[in-house]
Structures are given as structure tokens and as C-alpha cells.
Backbone as CSV, one residue per row, in Angstrom:
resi,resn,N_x,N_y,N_z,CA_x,CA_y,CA_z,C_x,C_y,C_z
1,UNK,-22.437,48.776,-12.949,-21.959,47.564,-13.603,-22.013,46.408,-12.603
2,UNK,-22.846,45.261,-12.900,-22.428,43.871,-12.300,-21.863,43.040,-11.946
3,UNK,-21.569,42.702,-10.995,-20.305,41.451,-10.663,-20.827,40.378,-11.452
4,UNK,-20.072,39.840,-12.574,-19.924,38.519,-12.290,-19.801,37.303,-11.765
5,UNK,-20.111,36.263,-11.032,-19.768,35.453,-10.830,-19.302,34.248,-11.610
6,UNK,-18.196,34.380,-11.256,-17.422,32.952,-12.841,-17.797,31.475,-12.541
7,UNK,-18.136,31.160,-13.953,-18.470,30.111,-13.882,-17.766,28.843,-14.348
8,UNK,-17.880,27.598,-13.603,-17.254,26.766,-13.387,-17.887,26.028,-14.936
9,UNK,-16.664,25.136,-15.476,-16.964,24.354,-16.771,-18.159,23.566,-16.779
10,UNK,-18.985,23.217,-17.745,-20.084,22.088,-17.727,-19.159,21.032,-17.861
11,UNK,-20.192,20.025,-16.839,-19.706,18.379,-16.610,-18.970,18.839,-15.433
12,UNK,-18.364,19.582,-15.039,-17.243,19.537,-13.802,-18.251,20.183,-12.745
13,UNK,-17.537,20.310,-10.944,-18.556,20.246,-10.234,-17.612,20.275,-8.772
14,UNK,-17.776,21.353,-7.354,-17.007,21.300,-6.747,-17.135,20.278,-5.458
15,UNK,-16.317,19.724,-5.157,-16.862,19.102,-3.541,-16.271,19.681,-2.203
16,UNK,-17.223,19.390,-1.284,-17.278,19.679,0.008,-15.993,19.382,0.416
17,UNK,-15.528,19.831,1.784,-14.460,19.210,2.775,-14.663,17.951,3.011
18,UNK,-16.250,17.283,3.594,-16.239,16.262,3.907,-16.184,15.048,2.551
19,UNK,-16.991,15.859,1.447,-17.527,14.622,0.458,-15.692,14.456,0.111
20,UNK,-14.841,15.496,-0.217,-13.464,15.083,-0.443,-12.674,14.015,0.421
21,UNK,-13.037,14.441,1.982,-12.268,13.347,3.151,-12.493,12.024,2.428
22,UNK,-14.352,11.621,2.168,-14.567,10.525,1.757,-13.890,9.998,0.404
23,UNK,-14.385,10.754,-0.624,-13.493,10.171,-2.098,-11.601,10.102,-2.018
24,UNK,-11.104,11.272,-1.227,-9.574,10.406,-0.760,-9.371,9.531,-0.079
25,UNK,-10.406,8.819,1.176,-10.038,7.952,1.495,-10.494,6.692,0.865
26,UNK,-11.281,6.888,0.168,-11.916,5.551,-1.000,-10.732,5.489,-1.939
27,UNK,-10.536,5.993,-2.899,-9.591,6.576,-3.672,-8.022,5.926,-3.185
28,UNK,-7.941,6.532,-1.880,-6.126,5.954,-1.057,-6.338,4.372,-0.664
29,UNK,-7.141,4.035,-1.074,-7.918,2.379,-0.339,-7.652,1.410,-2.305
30,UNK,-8.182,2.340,-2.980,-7.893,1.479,-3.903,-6.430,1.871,-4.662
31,UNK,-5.772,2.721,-4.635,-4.541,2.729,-4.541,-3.338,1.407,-4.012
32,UNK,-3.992,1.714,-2.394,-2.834,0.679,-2.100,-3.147,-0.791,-2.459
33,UNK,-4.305,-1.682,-3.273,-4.845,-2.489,-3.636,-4.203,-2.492,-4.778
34,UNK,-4.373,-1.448,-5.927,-4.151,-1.568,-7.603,-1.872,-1.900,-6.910
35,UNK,-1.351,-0.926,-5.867,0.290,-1.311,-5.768,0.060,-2.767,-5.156
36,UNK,-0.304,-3.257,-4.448,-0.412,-4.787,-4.034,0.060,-5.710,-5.550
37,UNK,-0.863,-5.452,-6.425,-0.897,-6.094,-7.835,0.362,-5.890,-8.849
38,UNK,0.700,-4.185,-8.175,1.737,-4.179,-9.077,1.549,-2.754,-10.536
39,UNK,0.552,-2.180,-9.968,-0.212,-1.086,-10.875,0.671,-0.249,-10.775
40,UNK,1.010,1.107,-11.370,1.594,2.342,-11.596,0.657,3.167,-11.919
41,UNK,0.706,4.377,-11.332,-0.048,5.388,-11.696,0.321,6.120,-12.761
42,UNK,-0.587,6.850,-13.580,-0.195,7.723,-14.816,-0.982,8.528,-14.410
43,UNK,-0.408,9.458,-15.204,-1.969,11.297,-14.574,-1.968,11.636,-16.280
44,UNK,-3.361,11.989,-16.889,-3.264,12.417,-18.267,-4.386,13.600,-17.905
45,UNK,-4.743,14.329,-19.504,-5.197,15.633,-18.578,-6.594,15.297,-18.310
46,UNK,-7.063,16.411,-17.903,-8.623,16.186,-16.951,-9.412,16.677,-17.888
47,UNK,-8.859,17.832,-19.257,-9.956,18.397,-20.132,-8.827,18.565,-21.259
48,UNK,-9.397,18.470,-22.639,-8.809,18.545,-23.802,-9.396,19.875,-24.289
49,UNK,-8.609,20.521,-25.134,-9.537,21.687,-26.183,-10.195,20.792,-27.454
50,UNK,-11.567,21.208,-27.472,-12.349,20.199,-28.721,-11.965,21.459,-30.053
51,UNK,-11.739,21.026,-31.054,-11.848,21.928,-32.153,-13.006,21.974,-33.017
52,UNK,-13.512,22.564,-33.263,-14.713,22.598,-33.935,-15.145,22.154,-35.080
């Protein structure tokens, strides 16, 4: 019998150590820009269930 290897969702996609360093520090850059203005963060989800 075969191992599987599981597979990750379509459209989604993993990143590196480094490509992450970069998108958090881009990311923490426009953060403290959007609080300068006066922005609040909200978190909503990252994937919905579609019904058919």
C-alpha cells in the first residue's frame, strides 16, 4: 500500500522562511501606516465551504 502525500487546497500555496521574513516585514510596514490613520484590524475567514 502507498503513502500518500496530502495535499494542500487549490489556490493556496506554502512559503519559504525567507519569502515569509519578507511578506511580515512588508505586511508590519503597512500596518503601522493603516494605525497612523487610525485603521483597526478585523480577521474574517481565509476559506468558506461553497455548497453546491
Amino acid at each position: 500500500m502507498a503513502v500518500q502525500k496530502p495535499s494542500i487546497p487549490k489556490g493556496t500555496r506554502d512559503f519559504s522562511p525567507a519569502e515569509m521574513a519578507r511578506r511580515n516585514f512588508i505586511l508590519d510596514t503597512i500596518k503601522t501606516v493603516y494605525k497612523l490613520y487610525g485603521f483597526q484590524q478585523i480577521e474574517t475567514p481565509a476559506m468558506e465551504i461553497l455548497n453546491p
